[in-house]
DRENTORKOL-3810 file (N, C-alpha, C; in nm, 4 decimals):
REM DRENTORKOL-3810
@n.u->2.9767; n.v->-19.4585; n.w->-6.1787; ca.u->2.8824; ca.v->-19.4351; ca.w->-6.2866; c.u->2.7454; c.v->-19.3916; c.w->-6.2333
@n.u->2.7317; n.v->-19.3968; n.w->-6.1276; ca.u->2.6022; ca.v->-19.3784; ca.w->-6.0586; c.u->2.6165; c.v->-19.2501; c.w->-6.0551
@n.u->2.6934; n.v->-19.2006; n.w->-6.0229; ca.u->2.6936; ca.v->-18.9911; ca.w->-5.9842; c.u->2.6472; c.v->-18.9461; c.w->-6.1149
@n.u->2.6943; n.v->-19.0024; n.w->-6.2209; ca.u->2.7116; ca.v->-18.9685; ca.w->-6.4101; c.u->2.6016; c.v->-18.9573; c.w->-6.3795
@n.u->2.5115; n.v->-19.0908; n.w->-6.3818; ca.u->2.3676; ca.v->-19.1125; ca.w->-6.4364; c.u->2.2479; c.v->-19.0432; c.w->-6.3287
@n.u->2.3038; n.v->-18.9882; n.w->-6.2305; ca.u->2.1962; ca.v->-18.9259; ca.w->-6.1460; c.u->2.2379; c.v->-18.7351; c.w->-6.1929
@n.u->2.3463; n.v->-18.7547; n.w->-6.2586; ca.u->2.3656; ca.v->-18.5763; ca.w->-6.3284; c.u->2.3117; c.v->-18.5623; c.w->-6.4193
@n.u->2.3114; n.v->-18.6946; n.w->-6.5181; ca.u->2.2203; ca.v->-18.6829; ca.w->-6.6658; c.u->2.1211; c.v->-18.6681; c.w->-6.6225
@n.u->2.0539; n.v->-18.7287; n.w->-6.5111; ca.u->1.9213; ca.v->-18.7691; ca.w->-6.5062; c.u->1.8390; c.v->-18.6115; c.w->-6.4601
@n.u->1.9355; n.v->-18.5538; n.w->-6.3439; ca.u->1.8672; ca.v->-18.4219; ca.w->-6.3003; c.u->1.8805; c.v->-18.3172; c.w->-6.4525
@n.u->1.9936; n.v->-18.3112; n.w->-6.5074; ca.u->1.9955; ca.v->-18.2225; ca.w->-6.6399; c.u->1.8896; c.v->-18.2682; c.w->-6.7090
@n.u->1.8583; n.v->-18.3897; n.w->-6.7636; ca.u->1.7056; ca.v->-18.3989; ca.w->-6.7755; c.u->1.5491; c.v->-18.3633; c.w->-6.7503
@n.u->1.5663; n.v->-18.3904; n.w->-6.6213; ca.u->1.4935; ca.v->-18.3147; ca.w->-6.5558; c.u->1.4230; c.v->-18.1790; c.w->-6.5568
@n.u->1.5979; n.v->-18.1100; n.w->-6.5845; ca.u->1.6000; ca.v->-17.9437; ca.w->-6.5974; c.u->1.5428; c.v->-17.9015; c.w->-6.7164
@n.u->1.5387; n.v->-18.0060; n.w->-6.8245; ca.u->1.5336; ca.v->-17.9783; ca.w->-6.9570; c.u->1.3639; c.v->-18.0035; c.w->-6.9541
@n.u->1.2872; n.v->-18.0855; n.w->-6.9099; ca.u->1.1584; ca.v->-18.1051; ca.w->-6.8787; c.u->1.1005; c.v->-17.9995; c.w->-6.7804
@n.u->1.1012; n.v->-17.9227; n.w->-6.7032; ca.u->1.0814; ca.v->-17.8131; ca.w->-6.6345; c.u->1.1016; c.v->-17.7089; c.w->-6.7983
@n.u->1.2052; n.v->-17.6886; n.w->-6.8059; ca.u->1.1886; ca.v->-17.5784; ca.w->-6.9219; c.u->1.0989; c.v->-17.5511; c.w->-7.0199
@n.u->1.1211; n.v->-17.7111; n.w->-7.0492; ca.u->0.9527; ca.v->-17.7360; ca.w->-7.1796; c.u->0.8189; c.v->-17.7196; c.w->-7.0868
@n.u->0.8261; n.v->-17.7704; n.w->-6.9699; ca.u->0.6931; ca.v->-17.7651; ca.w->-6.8901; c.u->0.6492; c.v->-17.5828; c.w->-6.9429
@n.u->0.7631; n.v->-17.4924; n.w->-6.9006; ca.u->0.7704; ca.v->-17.3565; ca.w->-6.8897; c.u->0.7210; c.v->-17.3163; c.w->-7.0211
@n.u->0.7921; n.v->-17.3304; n.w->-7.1049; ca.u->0.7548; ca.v->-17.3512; ca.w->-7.2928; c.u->0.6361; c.v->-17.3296; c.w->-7.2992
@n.u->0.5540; n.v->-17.5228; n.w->-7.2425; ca.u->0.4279; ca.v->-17.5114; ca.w->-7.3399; c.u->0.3282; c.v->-17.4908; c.w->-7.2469
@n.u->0.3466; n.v->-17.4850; n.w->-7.1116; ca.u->0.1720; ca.v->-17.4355; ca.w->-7.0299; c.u->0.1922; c.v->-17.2965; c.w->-6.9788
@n.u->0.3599; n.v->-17.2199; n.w->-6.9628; ca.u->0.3124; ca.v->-17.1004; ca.w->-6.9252; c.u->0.3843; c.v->-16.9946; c.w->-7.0912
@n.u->0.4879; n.v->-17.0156; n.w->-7.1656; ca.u->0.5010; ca.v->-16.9164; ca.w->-7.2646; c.u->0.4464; c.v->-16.9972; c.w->-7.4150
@n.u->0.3427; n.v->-17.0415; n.w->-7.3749; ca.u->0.2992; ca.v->-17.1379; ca.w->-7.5520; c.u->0.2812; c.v->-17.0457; c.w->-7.6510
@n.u->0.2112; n.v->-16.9278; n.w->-7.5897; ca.u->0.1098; ca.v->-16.8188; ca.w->-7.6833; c.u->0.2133; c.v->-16.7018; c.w->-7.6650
@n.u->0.3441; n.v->-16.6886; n.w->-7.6363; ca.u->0.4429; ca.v->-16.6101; ca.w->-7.5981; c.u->0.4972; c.v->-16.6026; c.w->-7.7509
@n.u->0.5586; n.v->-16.4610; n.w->-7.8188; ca.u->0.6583; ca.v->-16.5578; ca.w->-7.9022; c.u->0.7448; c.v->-16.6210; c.w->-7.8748
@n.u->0.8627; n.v->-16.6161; n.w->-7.7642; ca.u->0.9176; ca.v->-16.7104; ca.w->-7.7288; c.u->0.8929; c.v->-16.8485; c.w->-7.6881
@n.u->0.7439; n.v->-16.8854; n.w->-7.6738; ca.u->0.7107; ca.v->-16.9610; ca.w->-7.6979; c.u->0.6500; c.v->-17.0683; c.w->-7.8568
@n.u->0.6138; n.v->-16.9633; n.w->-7.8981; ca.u->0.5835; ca.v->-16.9955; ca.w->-8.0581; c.u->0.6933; c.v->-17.0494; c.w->-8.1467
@n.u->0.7994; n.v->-16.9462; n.w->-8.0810; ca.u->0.9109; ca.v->-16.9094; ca.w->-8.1858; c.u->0.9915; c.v->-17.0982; c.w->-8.1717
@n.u->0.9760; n.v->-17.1693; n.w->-8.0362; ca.u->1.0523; ca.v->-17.2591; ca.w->-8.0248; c.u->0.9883; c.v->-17.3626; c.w->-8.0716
@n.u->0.8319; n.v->-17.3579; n.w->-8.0990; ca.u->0.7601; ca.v->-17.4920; ca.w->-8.1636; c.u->0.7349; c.v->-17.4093; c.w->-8.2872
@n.u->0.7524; n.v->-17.3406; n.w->-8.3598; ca.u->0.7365; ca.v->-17.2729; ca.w->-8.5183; c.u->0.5734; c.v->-17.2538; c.w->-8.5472
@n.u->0.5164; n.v->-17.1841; n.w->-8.4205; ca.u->0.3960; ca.v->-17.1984; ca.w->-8.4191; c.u->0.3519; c.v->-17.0478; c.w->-8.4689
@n.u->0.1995; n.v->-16.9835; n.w->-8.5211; ca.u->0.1805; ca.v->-16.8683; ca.w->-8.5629; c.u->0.0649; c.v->-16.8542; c.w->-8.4089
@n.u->0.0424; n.v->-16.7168; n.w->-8.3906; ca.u->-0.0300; ca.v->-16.7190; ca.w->-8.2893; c.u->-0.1338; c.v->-16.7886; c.w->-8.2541
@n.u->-0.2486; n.v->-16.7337; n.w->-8.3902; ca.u->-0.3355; ca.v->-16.8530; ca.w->-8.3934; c.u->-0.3089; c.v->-16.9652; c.w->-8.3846
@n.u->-0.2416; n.v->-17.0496; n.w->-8.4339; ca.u->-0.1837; ca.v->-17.1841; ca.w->-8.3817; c.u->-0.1984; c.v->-17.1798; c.w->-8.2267
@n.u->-0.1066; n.v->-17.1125; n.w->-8.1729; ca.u->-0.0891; ca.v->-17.1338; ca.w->-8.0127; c.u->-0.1891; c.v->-17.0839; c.w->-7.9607
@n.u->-0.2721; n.v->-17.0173; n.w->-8.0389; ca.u->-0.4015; ca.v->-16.9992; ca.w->-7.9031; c.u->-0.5198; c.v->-17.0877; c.w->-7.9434
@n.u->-0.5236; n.v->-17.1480; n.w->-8.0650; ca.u->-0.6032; ca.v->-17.2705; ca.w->-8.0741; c.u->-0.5175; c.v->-17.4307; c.w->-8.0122
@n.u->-0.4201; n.v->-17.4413; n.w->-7.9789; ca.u->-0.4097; ca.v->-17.5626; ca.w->-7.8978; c.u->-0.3178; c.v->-17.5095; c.w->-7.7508
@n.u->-0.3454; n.v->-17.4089; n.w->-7.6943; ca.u->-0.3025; ca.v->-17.3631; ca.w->-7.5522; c.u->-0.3612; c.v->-17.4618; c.w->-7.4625
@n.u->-0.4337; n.v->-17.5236; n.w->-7.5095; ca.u->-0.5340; ca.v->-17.5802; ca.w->-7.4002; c.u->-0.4061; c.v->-17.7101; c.w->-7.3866
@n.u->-0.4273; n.v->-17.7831; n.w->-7.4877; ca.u->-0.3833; ca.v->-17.8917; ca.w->-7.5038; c.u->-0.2506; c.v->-17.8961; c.w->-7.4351
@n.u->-0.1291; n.v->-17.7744; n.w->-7.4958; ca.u->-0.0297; ca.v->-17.7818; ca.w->-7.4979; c.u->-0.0069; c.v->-17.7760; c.w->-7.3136
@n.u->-0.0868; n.v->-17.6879; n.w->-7.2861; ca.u->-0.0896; ca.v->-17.6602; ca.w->-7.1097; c.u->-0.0851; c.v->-17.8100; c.w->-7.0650
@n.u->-0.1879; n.v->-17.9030; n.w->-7.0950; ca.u->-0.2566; ca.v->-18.0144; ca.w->-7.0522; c.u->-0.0593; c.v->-18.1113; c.w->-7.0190
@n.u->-0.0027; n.v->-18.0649; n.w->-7.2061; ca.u->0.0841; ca.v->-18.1548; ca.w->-7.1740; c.u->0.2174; c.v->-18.1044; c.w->-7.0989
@n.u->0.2297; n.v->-17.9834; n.w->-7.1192; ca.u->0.3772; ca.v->-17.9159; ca.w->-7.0001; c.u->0.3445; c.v->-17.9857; c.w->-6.8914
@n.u->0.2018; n.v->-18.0233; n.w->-6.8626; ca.u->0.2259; ca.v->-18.0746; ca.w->-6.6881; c.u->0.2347; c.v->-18.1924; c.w->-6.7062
@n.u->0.2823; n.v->-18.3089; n.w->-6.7797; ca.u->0.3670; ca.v->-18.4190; ca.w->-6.7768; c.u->0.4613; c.v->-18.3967; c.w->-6.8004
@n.u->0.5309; n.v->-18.2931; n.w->-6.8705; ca.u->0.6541; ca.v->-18.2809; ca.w->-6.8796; c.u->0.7188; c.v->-18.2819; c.w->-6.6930
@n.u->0.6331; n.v->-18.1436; n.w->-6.6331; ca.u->0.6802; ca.v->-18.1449; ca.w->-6.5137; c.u->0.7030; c.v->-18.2750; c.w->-6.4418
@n.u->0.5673; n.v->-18.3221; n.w->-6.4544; ca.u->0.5549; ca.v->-18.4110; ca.w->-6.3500; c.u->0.6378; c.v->-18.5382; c.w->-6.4189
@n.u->0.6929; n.v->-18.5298; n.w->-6.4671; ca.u->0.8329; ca.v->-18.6566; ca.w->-6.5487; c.u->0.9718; c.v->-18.5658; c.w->-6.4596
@n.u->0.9873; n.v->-18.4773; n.w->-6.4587; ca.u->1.1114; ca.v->-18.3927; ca.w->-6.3832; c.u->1.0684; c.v->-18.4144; c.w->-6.2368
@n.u->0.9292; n.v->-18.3866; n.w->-6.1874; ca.u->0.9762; ca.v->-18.3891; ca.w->-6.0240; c.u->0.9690; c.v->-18.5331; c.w->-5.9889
@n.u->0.9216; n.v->-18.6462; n.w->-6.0372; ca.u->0.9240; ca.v->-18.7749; ca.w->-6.0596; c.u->1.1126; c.v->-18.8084; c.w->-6.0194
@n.u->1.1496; n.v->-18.7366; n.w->-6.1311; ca.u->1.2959; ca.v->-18.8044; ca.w->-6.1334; c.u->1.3569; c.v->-18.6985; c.w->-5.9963
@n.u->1.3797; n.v->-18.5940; n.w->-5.9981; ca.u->1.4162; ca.v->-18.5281; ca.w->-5.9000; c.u->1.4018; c.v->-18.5135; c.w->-5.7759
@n.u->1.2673; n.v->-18.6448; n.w->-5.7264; ca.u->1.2379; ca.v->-18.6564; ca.w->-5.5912; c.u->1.3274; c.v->-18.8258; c.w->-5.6099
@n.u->1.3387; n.v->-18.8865; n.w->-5.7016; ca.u->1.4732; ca.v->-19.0185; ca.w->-5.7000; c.u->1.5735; c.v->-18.9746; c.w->-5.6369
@n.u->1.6077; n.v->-18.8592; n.w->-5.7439; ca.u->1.7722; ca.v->-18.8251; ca.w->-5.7136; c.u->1.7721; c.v->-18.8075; c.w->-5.5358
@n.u->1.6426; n.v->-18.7526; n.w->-5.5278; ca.u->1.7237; ca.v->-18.7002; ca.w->-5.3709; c.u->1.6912; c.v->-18.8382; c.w->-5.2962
@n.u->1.5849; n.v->-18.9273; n.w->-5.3345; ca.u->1.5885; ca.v->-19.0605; ca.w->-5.2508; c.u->1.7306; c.v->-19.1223; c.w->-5.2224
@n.u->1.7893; n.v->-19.1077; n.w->-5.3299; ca.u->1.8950; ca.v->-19.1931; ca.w->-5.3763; c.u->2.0280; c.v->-19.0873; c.w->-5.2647
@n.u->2.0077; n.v->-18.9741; n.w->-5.2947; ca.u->2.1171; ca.v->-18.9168; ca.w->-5.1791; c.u->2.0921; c.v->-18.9306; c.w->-5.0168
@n.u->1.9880; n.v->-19.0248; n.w->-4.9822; ca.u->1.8835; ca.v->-19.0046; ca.w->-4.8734; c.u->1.9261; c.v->-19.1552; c.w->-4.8264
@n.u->2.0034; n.v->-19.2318; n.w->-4.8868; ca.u->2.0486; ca.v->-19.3729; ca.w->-4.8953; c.u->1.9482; c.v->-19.4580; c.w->-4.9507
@n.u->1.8353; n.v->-19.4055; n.w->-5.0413; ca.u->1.7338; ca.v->-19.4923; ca.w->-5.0909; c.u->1.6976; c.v->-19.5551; c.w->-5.1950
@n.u->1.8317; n.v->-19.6155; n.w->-5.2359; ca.u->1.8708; ca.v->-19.6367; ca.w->-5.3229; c.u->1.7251; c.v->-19.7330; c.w->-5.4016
@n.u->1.7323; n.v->-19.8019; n.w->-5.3411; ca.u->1.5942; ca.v->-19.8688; ca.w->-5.4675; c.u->1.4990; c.v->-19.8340; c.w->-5.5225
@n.u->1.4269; n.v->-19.7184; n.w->-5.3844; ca.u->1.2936; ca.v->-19.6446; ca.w->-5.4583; c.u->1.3665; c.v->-19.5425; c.w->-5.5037
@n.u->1.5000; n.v->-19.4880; n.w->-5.5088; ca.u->1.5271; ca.v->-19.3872; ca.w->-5.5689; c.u->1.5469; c.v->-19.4012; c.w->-5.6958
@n.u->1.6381; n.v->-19.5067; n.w->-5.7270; ca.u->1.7038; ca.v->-19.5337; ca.w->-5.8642; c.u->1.5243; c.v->-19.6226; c.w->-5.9597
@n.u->1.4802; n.v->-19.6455; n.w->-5.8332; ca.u->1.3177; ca.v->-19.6864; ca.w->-5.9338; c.u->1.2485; c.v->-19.5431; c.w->-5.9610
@n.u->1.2629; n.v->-19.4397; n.w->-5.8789; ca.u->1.1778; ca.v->-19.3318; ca.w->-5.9691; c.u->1.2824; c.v->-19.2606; c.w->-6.0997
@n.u->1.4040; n.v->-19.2703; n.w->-6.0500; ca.u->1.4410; ca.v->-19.2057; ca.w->-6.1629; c.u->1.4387; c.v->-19.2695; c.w->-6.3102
@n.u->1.4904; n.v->-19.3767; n.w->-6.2708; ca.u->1.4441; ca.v->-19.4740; ca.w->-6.3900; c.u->1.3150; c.v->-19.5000; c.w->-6.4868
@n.u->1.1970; n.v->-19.4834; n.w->-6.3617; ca.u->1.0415; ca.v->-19.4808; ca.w->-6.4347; c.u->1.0811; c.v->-19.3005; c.w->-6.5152
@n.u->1.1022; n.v->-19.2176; n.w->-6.4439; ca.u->1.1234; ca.v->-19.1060; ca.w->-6.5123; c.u->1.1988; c.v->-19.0702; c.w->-6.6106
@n.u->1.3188; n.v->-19.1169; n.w->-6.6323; ca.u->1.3672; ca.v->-19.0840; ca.w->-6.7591; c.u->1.3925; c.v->-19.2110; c.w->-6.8574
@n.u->1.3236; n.v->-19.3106; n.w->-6.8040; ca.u->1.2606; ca.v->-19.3568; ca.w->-6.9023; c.u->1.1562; c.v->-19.3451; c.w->-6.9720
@n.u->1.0677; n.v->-19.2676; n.w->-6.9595; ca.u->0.9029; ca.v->-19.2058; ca.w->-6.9571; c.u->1.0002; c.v->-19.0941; c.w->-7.0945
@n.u->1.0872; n.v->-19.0412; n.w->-7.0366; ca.u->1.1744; ca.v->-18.9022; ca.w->-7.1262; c.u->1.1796; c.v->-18.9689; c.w->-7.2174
@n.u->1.2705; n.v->-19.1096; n.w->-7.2341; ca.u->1.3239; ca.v->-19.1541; ca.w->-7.4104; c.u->1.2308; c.v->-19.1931; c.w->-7.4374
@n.u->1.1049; n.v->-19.2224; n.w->-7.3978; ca.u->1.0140; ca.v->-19.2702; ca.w->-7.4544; c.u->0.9221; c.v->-19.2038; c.w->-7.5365
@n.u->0.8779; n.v->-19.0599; n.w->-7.4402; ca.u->0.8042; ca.v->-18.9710; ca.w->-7.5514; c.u->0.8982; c.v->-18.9406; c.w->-7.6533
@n.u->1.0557; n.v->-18.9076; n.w->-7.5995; ca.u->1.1023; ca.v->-18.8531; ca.w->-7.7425; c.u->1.1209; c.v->-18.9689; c.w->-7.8865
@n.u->1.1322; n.v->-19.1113; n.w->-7.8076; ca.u->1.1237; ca.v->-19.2002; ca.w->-7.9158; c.u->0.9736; c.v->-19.1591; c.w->-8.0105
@n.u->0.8442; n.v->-19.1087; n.w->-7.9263; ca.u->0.7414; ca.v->-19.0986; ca.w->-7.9940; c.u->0.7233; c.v->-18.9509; c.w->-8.0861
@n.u->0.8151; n.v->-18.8906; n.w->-8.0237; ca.u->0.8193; ca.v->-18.7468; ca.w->-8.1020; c.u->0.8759; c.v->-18.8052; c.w->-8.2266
@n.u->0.9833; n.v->-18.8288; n.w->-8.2404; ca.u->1.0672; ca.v->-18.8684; ca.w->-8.3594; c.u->0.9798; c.v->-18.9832; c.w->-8.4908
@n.u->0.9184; n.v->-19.0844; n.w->-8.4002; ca.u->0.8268; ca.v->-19.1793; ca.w->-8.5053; c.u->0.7263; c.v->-19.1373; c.w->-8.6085
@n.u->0.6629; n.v->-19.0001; n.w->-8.4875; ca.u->0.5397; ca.v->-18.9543; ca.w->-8.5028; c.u->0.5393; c.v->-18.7770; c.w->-8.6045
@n.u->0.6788; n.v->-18.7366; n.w->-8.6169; ca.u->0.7374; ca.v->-18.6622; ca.w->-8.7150; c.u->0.8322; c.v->-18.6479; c.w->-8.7404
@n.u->0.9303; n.v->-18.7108; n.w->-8.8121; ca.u->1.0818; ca.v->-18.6937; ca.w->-8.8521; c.u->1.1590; c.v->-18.5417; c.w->-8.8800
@n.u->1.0501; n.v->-18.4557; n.w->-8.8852; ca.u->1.0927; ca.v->-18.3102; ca.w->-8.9185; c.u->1.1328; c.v->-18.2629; c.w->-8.7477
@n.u->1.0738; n.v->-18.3381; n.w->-8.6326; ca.u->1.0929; ca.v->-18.2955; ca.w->-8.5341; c.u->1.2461; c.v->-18.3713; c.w->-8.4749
@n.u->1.3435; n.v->-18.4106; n.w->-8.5777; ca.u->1.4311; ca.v->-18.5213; ca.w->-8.4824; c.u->1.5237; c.v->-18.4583; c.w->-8.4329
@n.u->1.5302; n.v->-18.3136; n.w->-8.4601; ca.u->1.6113; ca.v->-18.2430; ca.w->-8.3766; c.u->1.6153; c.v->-18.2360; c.w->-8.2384
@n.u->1.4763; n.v->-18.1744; n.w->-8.2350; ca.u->1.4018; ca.v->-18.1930; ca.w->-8.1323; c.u->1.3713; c.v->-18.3336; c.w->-8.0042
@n.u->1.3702; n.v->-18.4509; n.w->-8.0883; ca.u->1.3816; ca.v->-18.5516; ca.w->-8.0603; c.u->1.5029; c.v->-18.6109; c.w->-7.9489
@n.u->1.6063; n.v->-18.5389; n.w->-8.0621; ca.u->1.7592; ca.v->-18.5946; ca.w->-7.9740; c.u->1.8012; c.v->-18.5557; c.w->-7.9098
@n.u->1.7270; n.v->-18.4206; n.w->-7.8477; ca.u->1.7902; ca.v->-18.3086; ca.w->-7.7723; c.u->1.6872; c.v->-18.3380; c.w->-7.6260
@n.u->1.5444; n.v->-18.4281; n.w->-7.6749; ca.u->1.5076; ca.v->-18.4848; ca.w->-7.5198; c.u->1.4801; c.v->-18.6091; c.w->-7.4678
@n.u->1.5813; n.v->-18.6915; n.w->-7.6192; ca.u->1.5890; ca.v->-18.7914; ca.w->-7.5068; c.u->1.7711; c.v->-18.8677; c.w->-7.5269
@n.u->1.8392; n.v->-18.7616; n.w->-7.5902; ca.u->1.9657; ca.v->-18.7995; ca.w->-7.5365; c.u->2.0035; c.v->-18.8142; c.w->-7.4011
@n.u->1.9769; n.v->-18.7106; n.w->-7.3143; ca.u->2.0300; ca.v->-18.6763; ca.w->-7.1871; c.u->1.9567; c.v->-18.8484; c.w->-7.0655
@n.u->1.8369; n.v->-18.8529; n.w->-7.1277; ca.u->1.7760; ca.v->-18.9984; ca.w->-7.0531; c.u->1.8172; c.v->-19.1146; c.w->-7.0683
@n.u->1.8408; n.v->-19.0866; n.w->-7.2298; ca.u->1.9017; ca.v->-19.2430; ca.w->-7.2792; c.u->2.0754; c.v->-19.2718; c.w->-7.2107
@n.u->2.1889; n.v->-19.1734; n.w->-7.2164; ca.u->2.3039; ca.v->-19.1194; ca.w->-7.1374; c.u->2.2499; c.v->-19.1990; c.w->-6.9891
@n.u->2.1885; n.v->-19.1426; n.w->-6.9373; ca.u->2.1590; ca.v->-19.1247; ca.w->-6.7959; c.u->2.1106; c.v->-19.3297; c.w->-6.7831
@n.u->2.0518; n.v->-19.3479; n.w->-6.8703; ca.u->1.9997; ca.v->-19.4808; ca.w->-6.8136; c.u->2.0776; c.v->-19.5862; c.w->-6.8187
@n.u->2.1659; n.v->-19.5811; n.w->-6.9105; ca.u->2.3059; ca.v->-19.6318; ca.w->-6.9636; c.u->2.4177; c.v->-19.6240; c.w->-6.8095
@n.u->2.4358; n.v->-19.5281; n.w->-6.7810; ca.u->2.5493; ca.v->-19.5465; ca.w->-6.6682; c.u->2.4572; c.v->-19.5232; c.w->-6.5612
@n.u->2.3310; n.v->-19.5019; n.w->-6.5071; ca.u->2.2896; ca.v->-19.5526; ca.w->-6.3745; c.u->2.2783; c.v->-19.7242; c.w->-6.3890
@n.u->2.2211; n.v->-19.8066; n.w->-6.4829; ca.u->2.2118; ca.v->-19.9058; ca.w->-6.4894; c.u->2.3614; c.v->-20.0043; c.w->-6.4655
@n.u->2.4550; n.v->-19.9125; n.w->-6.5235; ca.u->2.6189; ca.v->-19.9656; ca.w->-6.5324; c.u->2.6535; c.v->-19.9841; c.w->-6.3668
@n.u->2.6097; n.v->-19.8438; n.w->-6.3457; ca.u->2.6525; ca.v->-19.8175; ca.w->-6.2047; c.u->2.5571; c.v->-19.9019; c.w->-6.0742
@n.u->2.4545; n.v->-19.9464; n.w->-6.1078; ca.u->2.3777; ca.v->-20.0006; ca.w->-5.9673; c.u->2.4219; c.v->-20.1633; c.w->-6.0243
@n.u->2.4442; n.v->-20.2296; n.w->-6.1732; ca.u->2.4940; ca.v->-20.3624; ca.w->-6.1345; c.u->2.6445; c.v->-20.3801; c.w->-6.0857
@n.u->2.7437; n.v->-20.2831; n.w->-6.0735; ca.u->2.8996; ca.v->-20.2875; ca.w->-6.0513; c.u->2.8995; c.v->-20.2587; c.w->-5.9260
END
């Protein structure tokens, strides 16, 4: 269960890099707009912000992705502790996305399924 939860955890990861990509480098893109239902003006009055937050997104992905490799490195404790602080940090904003607008729960389940998955069978897997 440990391999499971260190695959969820990097696909996670991957999925936080993408949004990083999203909202600090294509926010004011339409492909960027087009994925938060934003009008330009919108995205060029909170570019600032949105930049501010892609780089927690990142820094929640290289967080977990410097675990994974602890953990292939035989390091297992500080590894399975960063990935854990990291995609737990994931279900957490998305628990706050979802509280904080129900119109977004699509959105919601799509970033923090893969963490919540992942924390479930690394946890299975480091007590067995």
């Amino acid at each position: 269960m440990l391999i499971v939860g260190l695959v969820l955890a990097g696909m996670a990861a991957l999925l936080h890099v993408y949004i990083f990509y999203l909202e600090s480098v294509a926010w004011t893109r339409r492909p960027g707009r087009a994925v938060f239902g934003l009008t330009a003006e919108q995205a060029e009055s909170t570019r600032e912000l949105a930049f501010n937050h892609g780089f927690y997104n990142l820094f929640l992905a290289v967080i977990t992705l410097l675990g994974i490799v602890l953990v292939g490195f035989d390091r297992l404790l500080i590894g399975a502790t960063l990935v854990l602080a990291g995609i737990g940090s994931m279900l957490a904003a998305a628990l706050v996305l979802f509280c904080s607008n129900r119109g977004r729960g699509r959105a919601a389940l799509l970033q923090g399924s893969m963490p919540l998955l992942s924390i479930v069978a690394l946890v299975m897997g480091l007590i067995s």
